[in-house]
C-alpha positions as CSV (number, residue, x, y, z in Angstrom):
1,X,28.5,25.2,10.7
2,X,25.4,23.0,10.6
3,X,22.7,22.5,8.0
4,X,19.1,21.5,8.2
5,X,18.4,18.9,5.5
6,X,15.0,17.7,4.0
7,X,14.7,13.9,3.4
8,X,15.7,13.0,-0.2
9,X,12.9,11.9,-2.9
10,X,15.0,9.3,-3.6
11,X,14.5,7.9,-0.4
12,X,10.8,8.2,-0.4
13,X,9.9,6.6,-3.3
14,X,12.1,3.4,-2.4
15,X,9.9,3.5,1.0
16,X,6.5,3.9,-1.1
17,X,7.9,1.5,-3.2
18,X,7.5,-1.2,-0.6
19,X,4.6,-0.4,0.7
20,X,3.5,-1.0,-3.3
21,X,4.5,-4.3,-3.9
22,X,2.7,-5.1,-0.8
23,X,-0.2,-3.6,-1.1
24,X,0.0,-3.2,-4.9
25,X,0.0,-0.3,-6.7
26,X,-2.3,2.7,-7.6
27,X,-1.6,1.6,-11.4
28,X,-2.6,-2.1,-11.2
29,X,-5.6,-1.8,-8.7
30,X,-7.0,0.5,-11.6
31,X,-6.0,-2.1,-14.4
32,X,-8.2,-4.7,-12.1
33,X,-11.0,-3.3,-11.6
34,X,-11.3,-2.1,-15.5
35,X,-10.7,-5.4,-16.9
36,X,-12.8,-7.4,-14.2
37,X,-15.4,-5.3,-13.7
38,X,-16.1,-1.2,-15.1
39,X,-15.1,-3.0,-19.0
40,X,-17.2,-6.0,-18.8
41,X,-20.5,-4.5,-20.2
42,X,-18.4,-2.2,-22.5
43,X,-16.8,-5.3,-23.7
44,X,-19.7,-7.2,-24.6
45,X,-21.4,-4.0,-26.0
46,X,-18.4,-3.6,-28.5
47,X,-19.1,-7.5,-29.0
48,X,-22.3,-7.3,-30.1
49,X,-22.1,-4.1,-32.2
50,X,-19.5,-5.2,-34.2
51,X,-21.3,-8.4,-35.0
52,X,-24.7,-6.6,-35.5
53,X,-23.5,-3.6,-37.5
54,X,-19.8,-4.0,-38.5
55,X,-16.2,-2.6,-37.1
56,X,-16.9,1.1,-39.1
57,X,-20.3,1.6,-37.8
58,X,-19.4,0.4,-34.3
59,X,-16.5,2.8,-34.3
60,X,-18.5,5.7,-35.6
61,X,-20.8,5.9,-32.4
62,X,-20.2,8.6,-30.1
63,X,-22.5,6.6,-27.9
64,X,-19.3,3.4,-27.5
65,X,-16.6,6.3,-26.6
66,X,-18.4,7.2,-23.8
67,X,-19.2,4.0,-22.5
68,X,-15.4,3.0,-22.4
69,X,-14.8,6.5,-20.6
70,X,-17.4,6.0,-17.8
71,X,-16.2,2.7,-17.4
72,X,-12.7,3.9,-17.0
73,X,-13.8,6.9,-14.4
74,X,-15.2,4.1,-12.6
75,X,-12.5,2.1,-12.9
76,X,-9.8,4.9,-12.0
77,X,-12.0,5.7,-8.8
78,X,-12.5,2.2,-7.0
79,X,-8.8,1.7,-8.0
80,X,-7.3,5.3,-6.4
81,X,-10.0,5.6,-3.5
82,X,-7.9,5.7,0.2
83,X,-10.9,4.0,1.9
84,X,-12.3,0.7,0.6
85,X,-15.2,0.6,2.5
86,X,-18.7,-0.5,1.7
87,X,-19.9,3.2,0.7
88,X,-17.2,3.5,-2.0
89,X,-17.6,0.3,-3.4
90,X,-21.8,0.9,-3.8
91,X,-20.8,4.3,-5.5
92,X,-18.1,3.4,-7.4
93,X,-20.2,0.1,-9.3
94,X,-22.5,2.8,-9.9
95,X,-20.4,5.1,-11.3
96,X,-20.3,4.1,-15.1
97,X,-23.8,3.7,-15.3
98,X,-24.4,7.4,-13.7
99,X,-22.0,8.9,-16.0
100,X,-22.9,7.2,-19.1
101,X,-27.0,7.7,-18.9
102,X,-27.6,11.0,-18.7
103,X,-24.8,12.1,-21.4
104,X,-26.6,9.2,-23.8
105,X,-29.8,10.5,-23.3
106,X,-28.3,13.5,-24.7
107,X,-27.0,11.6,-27.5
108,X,-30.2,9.4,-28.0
109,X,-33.1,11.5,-26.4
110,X,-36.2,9.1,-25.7
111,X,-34.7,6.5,-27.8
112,X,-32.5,5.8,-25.2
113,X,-35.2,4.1,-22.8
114,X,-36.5,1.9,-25.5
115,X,-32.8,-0.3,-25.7
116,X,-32.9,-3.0,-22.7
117,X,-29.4,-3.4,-22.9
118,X,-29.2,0.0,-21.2
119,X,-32.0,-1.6,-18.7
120,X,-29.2,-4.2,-18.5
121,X,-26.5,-2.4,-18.1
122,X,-28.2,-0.3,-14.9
123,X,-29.4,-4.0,-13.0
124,X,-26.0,-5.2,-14.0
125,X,-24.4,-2.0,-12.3
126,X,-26.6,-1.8,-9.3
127,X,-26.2,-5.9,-8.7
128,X,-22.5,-5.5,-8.5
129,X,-22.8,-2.1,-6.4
130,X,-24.7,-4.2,-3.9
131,X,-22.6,-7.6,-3.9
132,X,-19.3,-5.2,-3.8
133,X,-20.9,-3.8,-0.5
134,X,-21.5,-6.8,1.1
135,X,-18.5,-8.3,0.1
136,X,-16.9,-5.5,1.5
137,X,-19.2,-6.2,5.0
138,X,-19.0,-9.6,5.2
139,X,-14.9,-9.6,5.1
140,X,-14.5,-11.0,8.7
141,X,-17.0,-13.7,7.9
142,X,-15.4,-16.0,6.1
143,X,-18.6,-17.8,5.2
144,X,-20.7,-14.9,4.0
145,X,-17.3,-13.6,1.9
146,X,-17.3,-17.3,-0.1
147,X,-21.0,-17.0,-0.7
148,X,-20.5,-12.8,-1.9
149,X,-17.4,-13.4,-4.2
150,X,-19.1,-16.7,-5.6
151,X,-22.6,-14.5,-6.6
152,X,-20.0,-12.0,-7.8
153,X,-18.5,-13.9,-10.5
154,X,-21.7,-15.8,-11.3
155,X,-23.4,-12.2,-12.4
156,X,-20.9,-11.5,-14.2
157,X,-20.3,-14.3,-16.2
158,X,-24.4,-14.2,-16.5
159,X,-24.3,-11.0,-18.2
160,X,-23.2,-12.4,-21.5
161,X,-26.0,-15.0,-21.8
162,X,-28.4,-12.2,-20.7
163,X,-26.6,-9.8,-23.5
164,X,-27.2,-12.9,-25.9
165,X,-31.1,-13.5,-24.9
166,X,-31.6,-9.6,-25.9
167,X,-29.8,-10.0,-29.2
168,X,-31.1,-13.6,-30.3
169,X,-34.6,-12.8,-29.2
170,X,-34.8,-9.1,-30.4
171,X,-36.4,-8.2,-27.5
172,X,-38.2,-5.0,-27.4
173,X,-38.5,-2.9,-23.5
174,X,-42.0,-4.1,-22.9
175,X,-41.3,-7.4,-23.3
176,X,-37.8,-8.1,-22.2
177,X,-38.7,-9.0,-18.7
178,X,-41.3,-11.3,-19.8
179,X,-41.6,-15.1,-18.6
180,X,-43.0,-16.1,-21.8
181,X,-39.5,-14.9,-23.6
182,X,-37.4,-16.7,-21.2
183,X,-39.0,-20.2,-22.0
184,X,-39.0,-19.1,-25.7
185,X,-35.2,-18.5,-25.6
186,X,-34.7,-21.5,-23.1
187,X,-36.7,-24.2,-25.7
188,X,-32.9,-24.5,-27.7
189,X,-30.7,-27.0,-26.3
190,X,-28.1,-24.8,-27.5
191,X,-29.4,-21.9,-25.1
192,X,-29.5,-23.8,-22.4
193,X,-26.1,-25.0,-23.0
194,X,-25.0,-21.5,-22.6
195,X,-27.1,-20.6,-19.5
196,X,-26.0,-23.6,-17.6
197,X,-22.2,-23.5,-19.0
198,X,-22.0,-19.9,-18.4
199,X,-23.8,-20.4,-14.9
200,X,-21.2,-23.3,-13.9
201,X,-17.8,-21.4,-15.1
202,X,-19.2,-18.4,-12.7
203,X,-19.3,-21.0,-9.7
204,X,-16.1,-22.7,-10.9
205,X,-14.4,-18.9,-10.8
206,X,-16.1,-17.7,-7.6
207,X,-14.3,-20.5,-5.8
208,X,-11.4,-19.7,-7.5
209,X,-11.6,-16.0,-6.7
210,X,-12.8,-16.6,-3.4
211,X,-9.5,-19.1,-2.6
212,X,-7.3,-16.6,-4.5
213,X,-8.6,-13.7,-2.0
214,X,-8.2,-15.5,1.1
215,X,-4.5,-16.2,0.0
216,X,-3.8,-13.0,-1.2
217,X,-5.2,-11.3,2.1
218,X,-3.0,-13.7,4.1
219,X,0.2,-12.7,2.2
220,X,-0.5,-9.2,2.5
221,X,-0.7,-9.6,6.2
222,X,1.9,-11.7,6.3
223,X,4.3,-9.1,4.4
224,X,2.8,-6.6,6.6
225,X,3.9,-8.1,9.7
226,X,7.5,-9.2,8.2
227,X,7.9,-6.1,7.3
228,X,7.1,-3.9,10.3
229,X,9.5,-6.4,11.7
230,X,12.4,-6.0,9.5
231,X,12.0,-2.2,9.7
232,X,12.7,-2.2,13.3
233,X,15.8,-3.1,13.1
234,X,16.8,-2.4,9.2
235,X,14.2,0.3,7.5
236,X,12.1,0.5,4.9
237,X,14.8,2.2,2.4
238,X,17.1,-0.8,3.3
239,X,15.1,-3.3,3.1
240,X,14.2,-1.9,-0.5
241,X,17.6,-2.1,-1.5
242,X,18.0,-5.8,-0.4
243,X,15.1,-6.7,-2.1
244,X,15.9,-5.0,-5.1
245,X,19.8,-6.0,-4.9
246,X,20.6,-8.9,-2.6
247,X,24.1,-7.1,-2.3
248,X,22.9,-4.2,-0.8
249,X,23.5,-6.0,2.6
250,X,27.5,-7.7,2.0
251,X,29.9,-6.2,4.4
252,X,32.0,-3.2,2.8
253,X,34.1,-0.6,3.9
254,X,31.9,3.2,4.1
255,X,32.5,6.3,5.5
256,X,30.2,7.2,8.0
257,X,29.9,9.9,11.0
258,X,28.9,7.8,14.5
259,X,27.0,9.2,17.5
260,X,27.1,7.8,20.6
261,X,24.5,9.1,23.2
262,X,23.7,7.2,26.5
263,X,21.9,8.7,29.7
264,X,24.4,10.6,32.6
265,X,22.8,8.7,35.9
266,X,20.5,6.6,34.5
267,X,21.9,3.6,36.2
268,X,21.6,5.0,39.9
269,X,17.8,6.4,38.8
270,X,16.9,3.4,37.4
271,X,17.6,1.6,40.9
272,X,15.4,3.6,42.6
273,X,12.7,4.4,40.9
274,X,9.7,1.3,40.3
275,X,10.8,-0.9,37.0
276,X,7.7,0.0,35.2
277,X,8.7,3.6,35.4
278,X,12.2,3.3,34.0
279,X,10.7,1.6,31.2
280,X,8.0,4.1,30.7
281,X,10.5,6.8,30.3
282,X,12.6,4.9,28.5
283,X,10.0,4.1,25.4
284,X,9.5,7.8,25.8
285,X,13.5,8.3,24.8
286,X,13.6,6.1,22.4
287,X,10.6,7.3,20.4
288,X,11.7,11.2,20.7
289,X,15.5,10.1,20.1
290,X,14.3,7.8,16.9
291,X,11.9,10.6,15.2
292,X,15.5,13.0,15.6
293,X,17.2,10.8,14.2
294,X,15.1,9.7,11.3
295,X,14.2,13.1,10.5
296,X,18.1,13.9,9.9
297,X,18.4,10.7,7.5
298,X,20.0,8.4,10.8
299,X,20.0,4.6,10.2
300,X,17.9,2.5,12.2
301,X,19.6,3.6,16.0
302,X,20.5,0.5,18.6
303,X,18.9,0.6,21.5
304,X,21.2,-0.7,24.3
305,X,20.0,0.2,27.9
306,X,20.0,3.8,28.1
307,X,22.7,4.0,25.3
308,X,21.6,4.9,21.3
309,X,24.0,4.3,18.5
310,X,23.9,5.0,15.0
311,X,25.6,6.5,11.7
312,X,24.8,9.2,9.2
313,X,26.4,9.8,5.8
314,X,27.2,13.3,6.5
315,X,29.0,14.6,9.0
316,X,26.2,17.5,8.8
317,X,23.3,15.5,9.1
318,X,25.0,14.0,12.3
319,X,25.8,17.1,14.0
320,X,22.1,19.0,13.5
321,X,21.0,15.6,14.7
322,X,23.4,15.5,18.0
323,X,22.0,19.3,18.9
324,X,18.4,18.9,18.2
325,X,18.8,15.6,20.6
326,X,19.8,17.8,23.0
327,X,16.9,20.1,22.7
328,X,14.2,17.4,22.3
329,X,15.2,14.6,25.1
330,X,15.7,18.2,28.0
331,X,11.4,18.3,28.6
332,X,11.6,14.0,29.0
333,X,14.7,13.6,31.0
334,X,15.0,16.8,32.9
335,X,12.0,16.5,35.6
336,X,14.2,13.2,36.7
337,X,17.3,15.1,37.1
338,X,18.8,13.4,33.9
339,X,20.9,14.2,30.9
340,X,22.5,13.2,28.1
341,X,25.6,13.0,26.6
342,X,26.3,12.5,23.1
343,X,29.8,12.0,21.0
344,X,30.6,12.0,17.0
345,X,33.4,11.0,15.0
346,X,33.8,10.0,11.5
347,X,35.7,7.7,9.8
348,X,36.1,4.0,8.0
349,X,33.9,1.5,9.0
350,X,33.2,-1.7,7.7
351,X,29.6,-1.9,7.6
352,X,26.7,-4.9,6.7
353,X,25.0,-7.7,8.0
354,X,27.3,-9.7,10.4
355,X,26.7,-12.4,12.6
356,X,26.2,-16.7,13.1
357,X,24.1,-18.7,10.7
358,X,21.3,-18.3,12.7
359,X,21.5,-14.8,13.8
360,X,22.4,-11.8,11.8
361,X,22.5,-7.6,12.3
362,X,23.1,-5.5,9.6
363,X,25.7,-3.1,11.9
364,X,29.4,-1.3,11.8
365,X,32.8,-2.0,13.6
366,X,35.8,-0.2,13.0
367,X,38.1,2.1,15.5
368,X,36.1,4.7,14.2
369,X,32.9,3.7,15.7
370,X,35.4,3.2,18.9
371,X,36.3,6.5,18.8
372,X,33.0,8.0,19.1
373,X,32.1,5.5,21.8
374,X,34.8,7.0,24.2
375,X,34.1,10.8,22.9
376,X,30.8,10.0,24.3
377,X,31.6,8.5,27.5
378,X,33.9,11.9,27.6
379,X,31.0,14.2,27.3
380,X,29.6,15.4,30.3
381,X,26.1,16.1,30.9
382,X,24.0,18.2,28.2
383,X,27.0,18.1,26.4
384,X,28.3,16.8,22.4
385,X,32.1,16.3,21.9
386,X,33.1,15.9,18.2
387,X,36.6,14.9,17.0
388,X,38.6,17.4,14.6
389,X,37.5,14.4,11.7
390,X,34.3,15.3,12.2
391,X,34.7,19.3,12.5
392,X,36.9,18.9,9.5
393,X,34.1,17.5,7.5
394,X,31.4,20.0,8.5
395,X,33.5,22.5,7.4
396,X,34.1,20.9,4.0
397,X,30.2,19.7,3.5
């Protein structure tokens, strides 16, 4: 009796998992981009409303709720978006500012247009829509991506003086652009202070930021790469366990149900037939042979020659796996005449990561996994032999 079974969520949430901590997850990209960018003008708005007007009157404006809420739309959509490309970042710095206008005009009506904080707030919004897009550009330059992430954090750290020069100077909308206000508000030594100081820390952070990006790309890369590595010998699910439990890898004694398949005449082909050819077909066995394999829950199959070996928990899983190998590998190894032949047995093995100091495989040994290595060599062509273990268990699971 055989079973068809579907991967276990367990198993792909430890896989996601991984690919999380590597790329980070959906939850903190959102928390970035809120607190380093959508909050900042919302921030500084709360600032200066409380100081102006007082905590109650600041917390009675419907005008502050929706401010936060834009910013945290915005926030939620650059942080869950699949594609971070240059369109999505424009959109996505533009997005509070969209959101929050039109429902404040509602709010306000014509009033609205006479604030230049709000005129703020849009050239604040559309100058880090456009320096997000080039950043976003200019990644493969690392040049142009020093100077973009520097004039990043320089606008923002701006936008407080600029929120200051509004409130200190009481600027009205026909005025706030003026040249005659900026020199009036840059007379004080003490405004000046703040322009420069402010206008420093941003190039002090930029570099900062920019360094901490080209590090944090390089370690993503380099986990990607160790870990497209590990996987092909180990998987994801394992590799998860290790790094979650540094156990998860000791030698211990498991029950397990191994298949051994290897190629009937693939030896006398292979001589034959041009090398690159052999090969060919052989990536093409190994490929349909893994995505079997996988999809009944397999571990990670060794490849020796035209021999596959691996282990399933279940004696089940391992016997829907042995007869949908025989139906997937006929189409690649039938037009050369070829066939394979496959044994299972189940039983004690001790299984881990064995080896010298230098060199290690996470593997099995045990009689049992001998056993199923000369069922195998038993089976004839297009054919699976199982040991009474293994029919025993099927009939039980």
């Amino acid at each position: 009796m055989t079973t068809q079974l579907s991967l276990p969520q367990p198993l792909i949430s430890r896989a996601s998992s991984l690919e999380e901590r590597i790329q980070g997850s959906q939850a903190t990209r959102i928390i970035g981009e809120f607190v380093s960018t959508s909050a900042l003008f919302p921030i500084l708005d709360a600032i200066q409303g409380i100081a102006a007007n007082g905590w109650i009157n600041y917390l009675s404006g419907p005008a502050h709720y929706v401010l936060f809420a834009a910013a945290f739309v915005q926030a939620w959509f650059l942080g869950t978006t699949k594609s971070d490309t240059w369109q999505s970042r424009f959109v996505g710095n533009l997005l509070a500012f969209m959101l929050y206008a039109p429902l404040d005009m509602a709010i306000e009506g014509v009033e609205f247009f006479t604030k230049p904080y709000h005129w703020l707030f849009g050239a604040f919004s559309l100058l880090m829509a456009t320096l997000s897009a080039l950043q976003i550009i200019s990644k493969d330059v690392s040049l142009w991506q020093i100077v973009t992430t520097l004039l990043l954090n320089v606008s923002k750290i701006l936008l407080f003086p600029a929120m200051y020069l509004i409130i200190e100077m009481g600027l009205e909308i026909s005025t706030q652009l003026s040249w005659r206000a900026w020199q009036d508000y840059m007379a004080s030594s003490g405004h000046k202070f703040i322009f420069y100081g402010a206008l420093l820390f941003g190039v002090l952070l930029g570099l900062a930021e920019a360094q901490r990006i080209n590090y944090a790309q390089f370690l993503r890369y380099l986990a990607g790469q160790l870990k497209k590595y590990s996987e092909w010998s180990l998987g994801s699910d394992l590799i998860t366990d290790a790094i979650d439990d540094p156990e998860a890898l000791r030698l211990r004694r498991v029950k397990r149900t191994i298949l051994f398949m290897d190629v009937r005449g693939f030896t006398a082909w292979s001589e034959q037939v041009d090398p690159q050819q052999a090969v060919q077909m052989l990536n093409k066995f190994y490929n349909a042979a893994e995505t079997v394999i996988s999809r009944h829950q397999g571990h990670k199959p060794n490849f020796t020659a035209d021999e596959i070996m691996t282990r399933f928990k279940t004696a089940g899983s391992a016997l829907d796996a042995a007869l949908e190998l025989q139906q997937a590998l006929g189409p690649i190894l039938t037009p050369y005449n070829l066939a394979v032949g496959i044994g299972l047995h189940t039983g004690e093995v001790i299984e881990g990561l064995m080896g010298s100091d230098s060199t290690r495989k996470y593997d099995i040994i045990g009689d049992a996994a001998n056993t199923a290595k000369r069922l195998e060599s038993s089976a004839g062509r297009g054919e699976i032999l199982i040991s009474e273990a293994t029919h025993q268990a099927c009939l039980n699971g």
